[in-house]
Structure formats: structure tokens, C-alpha cells
N, CA, C and O of each residue as an XYZ file, in Angstrom:
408
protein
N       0.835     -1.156      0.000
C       0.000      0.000      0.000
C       0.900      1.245      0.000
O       1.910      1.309      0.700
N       0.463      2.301     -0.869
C       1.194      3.586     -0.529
C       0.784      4.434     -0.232
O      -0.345      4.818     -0.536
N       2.067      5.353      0.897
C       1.160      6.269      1.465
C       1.757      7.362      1.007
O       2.933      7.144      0.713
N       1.467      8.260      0.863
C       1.937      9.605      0.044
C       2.348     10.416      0.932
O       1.848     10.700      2.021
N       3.620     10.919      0.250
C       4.229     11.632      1.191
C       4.264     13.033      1.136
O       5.234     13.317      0.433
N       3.637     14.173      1.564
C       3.994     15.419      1.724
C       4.933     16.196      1.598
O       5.865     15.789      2.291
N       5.340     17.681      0.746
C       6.371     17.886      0.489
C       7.340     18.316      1.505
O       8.535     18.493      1.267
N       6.543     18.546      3.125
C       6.839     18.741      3.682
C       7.766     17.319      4.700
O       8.262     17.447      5.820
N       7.750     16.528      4.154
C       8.160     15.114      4.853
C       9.794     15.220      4.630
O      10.213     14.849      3.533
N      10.707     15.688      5.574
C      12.136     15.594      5.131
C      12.911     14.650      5.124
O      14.109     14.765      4.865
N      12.306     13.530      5.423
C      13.327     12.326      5.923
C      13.351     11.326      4.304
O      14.288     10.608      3.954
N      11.884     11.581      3.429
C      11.817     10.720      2.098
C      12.015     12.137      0.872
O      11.405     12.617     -0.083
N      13.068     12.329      1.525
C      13.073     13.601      0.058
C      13.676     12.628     -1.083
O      13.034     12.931     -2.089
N      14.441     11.778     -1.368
C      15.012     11.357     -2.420
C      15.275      9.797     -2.234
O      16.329      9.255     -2.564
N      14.045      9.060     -1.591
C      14.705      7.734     -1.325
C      14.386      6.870     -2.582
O      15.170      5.990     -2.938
N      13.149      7.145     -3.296
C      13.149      6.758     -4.498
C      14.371      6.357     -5.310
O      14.758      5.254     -5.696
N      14.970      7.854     -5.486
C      16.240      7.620     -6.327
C      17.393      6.824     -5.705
O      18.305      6.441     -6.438
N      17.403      6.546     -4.341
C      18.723      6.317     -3.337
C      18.430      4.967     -3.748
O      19.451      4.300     -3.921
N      16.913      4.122     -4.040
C      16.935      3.196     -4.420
C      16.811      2.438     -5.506
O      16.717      1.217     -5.637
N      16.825      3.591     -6.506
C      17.302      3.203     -8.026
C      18.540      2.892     -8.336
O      18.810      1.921     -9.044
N      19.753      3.991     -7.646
C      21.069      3.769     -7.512
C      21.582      2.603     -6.955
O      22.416      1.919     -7.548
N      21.161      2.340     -5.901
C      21.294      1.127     -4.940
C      21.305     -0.470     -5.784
O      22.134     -1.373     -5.672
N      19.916     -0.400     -6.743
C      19.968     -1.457     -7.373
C      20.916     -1.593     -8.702
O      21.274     -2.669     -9.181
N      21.235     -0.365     -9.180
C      21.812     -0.242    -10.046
C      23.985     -0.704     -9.768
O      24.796     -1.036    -10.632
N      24.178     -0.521     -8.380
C      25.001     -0.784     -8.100
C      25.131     -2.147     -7.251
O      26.220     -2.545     -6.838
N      24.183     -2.677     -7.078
C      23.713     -4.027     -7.102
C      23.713     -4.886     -8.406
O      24.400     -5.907     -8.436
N      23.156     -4.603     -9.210
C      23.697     -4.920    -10.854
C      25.346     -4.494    -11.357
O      25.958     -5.032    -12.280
N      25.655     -3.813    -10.812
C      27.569     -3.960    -11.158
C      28.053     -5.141    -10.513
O      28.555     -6.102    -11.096
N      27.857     -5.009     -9.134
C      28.621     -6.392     -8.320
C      27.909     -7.641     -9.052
O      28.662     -8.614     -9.066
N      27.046     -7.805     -9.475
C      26.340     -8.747     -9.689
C      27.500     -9.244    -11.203
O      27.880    -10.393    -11.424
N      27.732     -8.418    -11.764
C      28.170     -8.018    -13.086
C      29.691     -8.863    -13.372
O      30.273     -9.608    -14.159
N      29.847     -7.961    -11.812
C      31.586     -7.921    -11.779
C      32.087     -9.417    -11.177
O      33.224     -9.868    -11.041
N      30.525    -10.106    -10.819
C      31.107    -11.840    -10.514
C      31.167    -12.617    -11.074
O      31.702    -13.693    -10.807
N      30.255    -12.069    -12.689
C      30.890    -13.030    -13.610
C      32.097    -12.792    -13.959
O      32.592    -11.760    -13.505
N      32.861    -13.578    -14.781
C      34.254    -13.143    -15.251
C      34.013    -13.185    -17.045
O      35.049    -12.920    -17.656
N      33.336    -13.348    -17.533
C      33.100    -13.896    -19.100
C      33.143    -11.996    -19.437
O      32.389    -11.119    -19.015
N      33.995    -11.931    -20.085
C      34.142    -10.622    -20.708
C      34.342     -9.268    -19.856
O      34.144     -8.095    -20.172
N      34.794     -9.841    -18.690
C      34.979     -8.725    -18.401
C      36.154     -7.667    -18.614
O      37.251     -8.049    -19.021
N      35.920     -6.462    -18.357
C      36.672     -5.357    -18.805
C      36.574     -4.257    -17.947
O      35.665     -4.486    -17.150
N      37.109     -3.127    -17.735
C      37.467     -2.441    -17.287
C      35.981     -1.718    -15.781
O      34.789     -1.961    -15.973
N      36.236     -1.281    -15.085
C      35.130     -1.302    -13.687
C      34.543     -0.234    -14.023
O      33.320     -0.263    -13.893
N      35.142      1.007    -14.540
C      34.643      2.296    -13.973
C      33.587      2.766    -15.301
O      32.852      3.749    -15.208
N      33.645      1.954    -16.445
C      32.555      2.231    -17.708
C      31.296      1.324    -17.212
O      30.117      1.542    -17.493
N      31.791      0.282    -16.430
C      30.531     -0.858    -16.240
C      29.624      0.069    -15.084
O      28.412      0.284    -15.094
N      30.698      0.552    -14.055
C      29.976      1.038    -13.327
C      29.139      2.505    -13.163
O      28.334      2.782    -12.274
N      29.679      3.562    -14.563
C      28.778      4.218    -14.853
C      27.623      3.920    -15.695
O      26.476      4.367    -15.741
N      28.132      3.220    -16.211
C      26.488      2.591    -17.173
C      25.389      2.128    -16.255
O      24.236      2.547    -16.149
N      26.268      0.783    -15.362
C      24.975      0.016    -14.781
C      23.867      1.786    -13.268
O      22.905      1.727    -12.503
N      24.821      2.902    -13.662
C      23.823      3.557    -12.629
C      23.424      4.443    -13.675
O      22.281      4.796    -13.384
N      23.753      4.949    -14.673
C      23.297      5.236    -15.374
C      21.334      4.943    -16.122
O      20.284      5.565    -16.281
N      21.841      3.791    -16.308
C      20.334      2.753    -16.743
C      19.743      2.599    -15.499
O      18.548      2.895    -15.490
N      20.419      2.064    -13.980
C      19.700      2.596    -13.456
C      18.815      4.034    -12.672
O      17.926      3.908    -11.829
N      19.213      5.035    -13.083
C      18.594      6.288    -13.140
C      17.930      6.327    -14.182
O      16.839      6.794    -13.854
N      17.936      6.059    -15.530
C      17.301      6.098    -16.366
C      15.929      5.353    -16.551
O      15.007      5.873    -17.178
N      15.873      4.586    -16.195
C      15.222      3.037    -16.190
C      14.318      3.521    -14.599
O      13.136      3.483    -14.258
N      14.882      3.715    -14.306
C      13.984      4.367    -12.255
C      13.271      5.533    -12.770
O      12.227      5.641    -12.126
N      13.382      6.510    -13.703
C      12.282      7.403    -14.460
C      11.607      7.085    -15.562
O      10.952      7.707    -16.398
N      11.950      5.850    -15.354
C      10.595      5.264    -17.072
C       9.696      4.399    -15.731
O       8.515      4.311    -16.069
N       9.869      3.950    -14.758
C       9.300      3.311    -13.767
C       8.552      4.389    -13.243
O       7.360      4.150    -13.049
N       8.900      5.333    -13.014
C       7.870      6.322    -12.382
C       6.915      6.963    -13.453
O       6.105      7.806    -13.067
N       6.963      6.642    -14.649
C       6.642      7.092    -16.320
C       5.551      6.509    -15.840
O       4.548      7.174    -15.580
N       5.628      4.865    -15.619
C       4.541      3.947    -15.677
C       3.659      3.847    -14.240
O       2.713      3.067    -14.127
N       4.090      4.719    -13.194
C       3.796      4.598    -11.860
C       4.307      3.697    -11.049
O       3.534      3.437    -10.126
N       5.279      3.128    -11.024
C       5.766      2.023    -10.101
C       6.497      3.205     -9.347
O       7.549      3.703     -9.749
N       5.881      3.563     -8.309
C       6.895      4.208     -7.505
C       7.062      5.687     -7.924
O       6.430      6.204     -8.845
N       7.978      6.313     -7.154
C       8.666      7.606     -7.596
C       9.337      7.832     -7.253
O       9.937      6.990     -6.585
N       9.994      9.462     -7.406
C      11.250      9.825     -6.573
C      11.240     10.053     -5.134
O      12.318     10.325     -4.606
N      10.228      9.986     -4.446
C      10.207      9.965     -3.164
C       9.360      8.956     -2.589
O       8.926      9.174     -1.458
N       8.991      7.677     -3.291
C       8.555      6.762     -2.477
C       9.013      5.290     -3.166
O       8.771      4.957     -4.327
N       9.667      4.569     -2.253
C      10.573      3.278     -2.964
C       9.412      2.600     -3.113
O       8.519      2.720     -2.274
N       9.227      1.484     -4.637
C       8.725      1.139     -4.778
C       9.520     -0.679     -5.227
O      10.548     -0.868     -5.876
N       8.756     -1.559     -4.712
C       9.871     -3.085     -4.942
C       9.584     -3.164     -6.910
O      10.419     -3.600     -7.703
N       8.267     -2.642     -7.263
C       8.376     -2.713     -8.625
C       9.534     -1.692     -9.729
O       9.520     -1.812    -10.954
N      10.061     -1.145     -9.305
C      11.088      0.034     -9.837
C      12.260     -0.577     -9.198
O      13.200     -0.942     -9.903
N      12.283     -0.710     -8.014
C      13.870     -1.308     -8.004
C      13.936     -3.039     -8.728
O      15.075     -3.505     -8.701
N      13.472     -3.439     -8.990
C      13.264     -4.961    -10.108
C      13.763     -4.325    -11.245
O      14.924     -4.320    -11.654
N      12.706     -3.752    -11.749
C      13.191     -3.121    -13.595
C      13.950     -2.287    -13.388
O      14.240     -1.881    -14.514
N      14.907     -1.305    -12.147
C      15.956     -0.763    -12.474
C      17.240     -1.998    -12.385
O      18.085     -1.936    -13.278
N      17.392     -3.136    -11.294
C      17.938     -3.904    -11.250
C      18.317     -5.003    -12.389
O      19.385     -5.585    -12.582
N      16.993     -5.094    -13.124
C      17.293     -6.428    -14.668
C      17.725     -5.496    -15.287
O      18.930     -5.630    -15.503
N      17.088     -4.142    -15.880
C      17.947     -3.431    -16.947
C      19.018     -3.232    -16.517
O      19.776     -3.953    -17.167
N      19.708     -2.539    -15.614
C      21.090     -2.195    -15.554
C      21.774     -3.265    -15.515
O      22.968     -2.967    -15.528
N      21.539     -4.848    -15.457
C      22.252     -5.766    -15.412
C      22.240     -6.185    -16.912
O      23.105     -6.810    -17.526
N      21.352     -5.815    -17.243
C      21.269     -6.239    -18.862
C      21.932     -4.799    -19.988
O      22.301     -4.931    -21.155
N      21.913     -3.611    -19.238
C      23.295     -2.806    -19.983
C      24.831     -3.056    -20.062
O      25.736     -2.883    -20.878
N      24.599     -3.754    -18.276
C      26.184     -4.905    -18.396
C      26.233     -5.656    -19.677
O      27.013     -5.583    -20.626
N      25.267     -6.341    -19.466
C      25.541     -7.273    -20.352
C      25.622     -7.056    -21.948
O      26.322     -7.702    -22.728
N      24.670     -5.909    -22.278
C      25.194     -5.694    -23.450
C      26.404     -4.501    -24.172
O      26.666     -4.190    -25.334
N      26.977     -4.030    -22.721
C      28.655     -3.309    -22.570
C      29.460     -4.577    -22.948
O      30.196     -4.741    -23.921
N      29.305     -4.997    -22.457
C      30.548     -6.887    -22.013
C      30.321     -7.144    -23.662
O      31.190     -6.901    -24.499
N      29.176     -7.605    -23.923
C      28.919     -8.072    -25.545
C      29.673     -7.173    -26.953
O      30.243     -7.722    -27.895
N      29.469     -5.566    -26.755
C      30.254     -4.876    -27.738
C      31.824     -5.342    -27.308
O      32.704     -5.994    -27.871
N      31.703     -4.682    -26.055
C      33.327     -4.737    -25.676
C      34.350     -6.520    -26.286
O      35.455     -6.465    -26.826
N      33.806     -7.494    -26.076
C      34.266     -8.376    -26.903
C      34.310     -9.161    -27.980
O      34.838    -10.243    -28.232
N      33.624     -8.371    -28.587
C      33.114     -8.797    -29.968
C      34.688     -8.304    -30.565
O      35.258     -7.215    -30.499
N      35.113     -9.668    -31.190
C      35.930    -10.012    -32.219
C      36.277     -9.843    -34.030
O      35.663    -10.581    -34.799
N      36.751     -9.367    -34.286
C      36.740     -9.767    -35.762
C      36.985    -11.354    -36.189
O      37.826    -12.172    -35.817
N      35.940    -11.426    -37.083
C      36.347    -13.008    -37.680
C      37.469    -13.096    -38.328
O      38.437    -12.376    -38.082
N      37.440    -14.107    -39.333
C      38.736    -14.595    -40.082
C      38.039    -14.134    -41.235
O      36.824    -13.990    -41.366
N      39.329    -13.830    -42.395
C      38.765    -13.053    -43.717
C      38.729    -11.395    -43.667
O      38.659    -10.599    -42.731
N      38.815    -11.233    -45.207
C      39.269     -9.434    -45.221
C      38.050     -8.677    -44.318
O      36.908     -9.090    -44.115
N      38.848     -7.115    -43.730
C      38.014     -6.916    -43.198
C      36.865     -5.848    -44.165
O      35.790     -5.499    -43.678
């Protein structure tokens, strides 16, 4: 159930976002335990908060939540996408040239 918070409420001024970030840096470690392609920390780890900030305002787009009230449906879809921007960082980053002219 949610209860709405007043602008006057100082203690939930930004927990929304504290928990978009949160999952989003939850999706790096998550990231950083596979070893299959990995590469360098500090691009993985602006992306995966990246998407998750990005991805935590398409969640509030759809109403799951907002910037001042954590919602478990927004930290999920900020958590799979930013794990899945890993994953498709890791995928460019090792993509190979085949054999044959280029």
C-alpha cells in the first residue's frame, strides 16, 4: 500500500532515487562476478547507474513508484535493466573480428 508523502516530509526527500542507484550498483557487483568478458570497472559502473537512473524514471513514467517513495516494482526493472546494460557493454566490448578481409 502507498502512502503519500507530503512535500513537507524531510526524511523521504530522495529515497526513491537512493533506491534506483542502490539497485543499479547491485547490478555492477552482480556483473563484476561473472568473469566472461569482463573489462574495465569504472565504464561498467557508470552505465549500470546510469540505466539505473534512467530506467527508475521510465518506472515512475509507468507509476511504479517515484522519486520519493521506494517502490519493490522500480527497483526490479531498475535492477534487470542495468544488469542487462552490463551485459550488453561486455557483448560490444568483446566482440571479435572473424577470419577473412576486413
Amino acid at each position: 500500500m502507498r502512502v503519500p508523502c507530503k512535500l513537507s516530509c524531510p526524511d523521504n526527500v530522495r529515497v526513491g532515487v537512493a533506491l534506483w542507484l542502490g539497485c543499479g550498483f547491485a547490478a555492477f557487483l552482480l556483473a563484476r562476478l561473472i568473469p566472461l568478458g569482463r573489462g574495465g570497472w569504472a565504464a561498467e559502473l557508470a552505465l549500470t547507474l546510469t540505466a539505473a537512473l534512467l530506467l527508475g524514471t521510465v518506472a515512475t513514467a509507468l507509476d511504479f513508484g517515484g522519486w520519493r517513495e521506494p517502490d519493490w516494482r522500480a527497483g526490479l526493472f531498475a535492477v534487470f535493466g542495468s544488469f542487462a546494460a552490463a551485459g550488453a557493454l561486455r557483448a560490444v566490448q568483446s566482440r571479435k573480428p572473424t577470419g577473412g578481409r576486413p
